[in-house]
Steps between C-alpha positions, in 0.01 A plus 500: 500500500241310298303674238188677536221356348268787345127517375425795307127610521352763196198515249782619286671204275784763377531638860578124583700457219668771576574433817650179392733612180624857671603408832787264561365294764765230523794807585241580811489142567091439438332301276136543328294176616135617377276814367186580586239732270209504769460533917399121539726383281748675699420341804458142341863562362623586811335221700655267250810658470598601824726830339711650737402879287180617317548779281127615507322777330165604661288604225422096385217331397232333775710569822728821496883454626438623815194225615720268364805623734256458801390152422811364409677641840234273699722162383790680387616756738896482416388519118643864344282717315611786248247737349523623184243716361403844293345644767700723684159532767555576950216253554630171290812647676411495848326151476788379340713613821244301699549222306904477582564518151899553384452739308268664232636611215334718179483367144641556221784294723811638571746160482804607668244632782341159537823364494572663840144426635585127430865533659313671788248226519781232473703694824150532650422131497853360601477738809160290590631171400829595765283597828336151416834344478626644801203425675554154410850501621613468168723767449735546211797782496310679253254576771751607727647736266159623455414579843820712522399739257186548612646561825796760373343641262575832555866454502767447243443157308678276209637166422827597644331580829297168502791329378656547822192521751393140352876342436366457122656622200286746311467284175361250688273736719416683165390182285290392798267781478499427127406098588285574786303801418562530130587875512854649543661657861428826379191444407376387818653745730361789266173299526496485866633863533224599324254341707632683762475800395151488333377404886715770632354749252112363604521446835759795674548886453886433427704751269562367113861483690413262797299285325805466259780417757236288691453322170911491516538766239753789586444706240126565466592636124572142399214353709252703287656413179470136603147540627362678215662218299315185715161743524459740214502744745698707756464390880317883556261458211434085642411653837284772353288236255436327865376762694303624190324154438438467891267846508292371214 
């Protein structure tokens, strides 16, 4: 997978710097094109740029982050957007939702939490770029692979067990995600379980249980652990924050 090209967008010189210095970029397979200090200089940067990731604070000078989000989508509608910003506030919140953001996160930054957000993003966008490829008639067996984990998710997976579906050995399955997608096998399936689950959790009444083995868990013990370590938070406290922020 090439790398992702990244424009960083803060008033904030040592937030930039910072950004730059403290995260390893090149192990998540991105690269810093541009900054940005203001909202128009944003957008000019990413007109010129063309960055496949803005990491974007709102509070910024002349046009706040989220303007900027709304203009840019107009000519840039694949373009991803990440939020970064002290203010932990529902309404900057919601409109961010609106917006289709990936993901807003609070400063001062947690790195190794980014880190996932930018895995997730990666995962996020190669799942796009693969409906367009199949679409196209274009299909690679990374896609195919893919598409059967989506669709047995809820049973027992591994390399051994694509190994044999697929008639590929499970190096060679294994170093594809890592050339394709940039993340490792188990990164993605936990990334995908989670996904499940999270839309299980929002959108059904099912047990902590169901929406574990649905999300191909068995033992909803261990899906918790692993939730709370992707989230911050358990599955029942996730659901709770959701019906909480939709009575407001």
């Amino acid at each position: 997978m090439k790398k992702l090209r990244v424009l960083l967008v803060d008033d904030e010189i040592m937030i930039r710097e910072g950004f730059k210095r403290l995260f390893d970029w090149e192990a998540h397979d991105c690269e810093v094109v541009g900054e940005a200090a203001d909202g128009m200089e944003a957008l000019t940067k990413i007109d010129d740029l063309q960055p496949d990731i803005a990491i974007m604070d709102i509070n910024i000078p002349i046009m706040n982050g989220l303007k900027v989000i709304e203009l840019a989508r107009i000519k840039h509608p694949d373009m991803a957007f990440v939020i970064v910003s002290g203010y932990d506030d529902f309404a900057y919140c919601r409109k961010a939702l609106q917006l289709k953001i990936t993901d807003y996160l609070l400063k001062p930054v947690n790195y190794e939490e980014f880190g996932n957000c930018i895995d997730n993003l990666k995962i996020a966008m190669f799942q796009q770029q693969a409906v367009q490829d199949v679409e196209q008639q274009e299909e690679r067996p990374i896609h195919g692979i893919i598409r059967y984990l989506q669709e047995h998710l809820a049973e027992e997976i591994s390399l051994s067990i694509l190994e044999e579906e697929f008639h590929l050995s499970a190096q060679y399955i294994s170093q594809l995600f890592k050339n394709e997608i940039g993340v490792n096998f188990l990164s993605y399936l936990t990334n995908i379980r989670m996904e499940k689950a999270k839309k299980l959790l929002l959108s059904t009444s099912l047990s902590i249980a169901e929406v574990s083995e649905q999300s191909g868990y068995g033992d909803y013990r261990v899906f918790t652990k692993i939730f709370k370590k992707a989230e911050g938070i358990t599955p029942s406290q996730y659901r709770r924050d959701f019906l909480e922020d939709t009575l407001l």
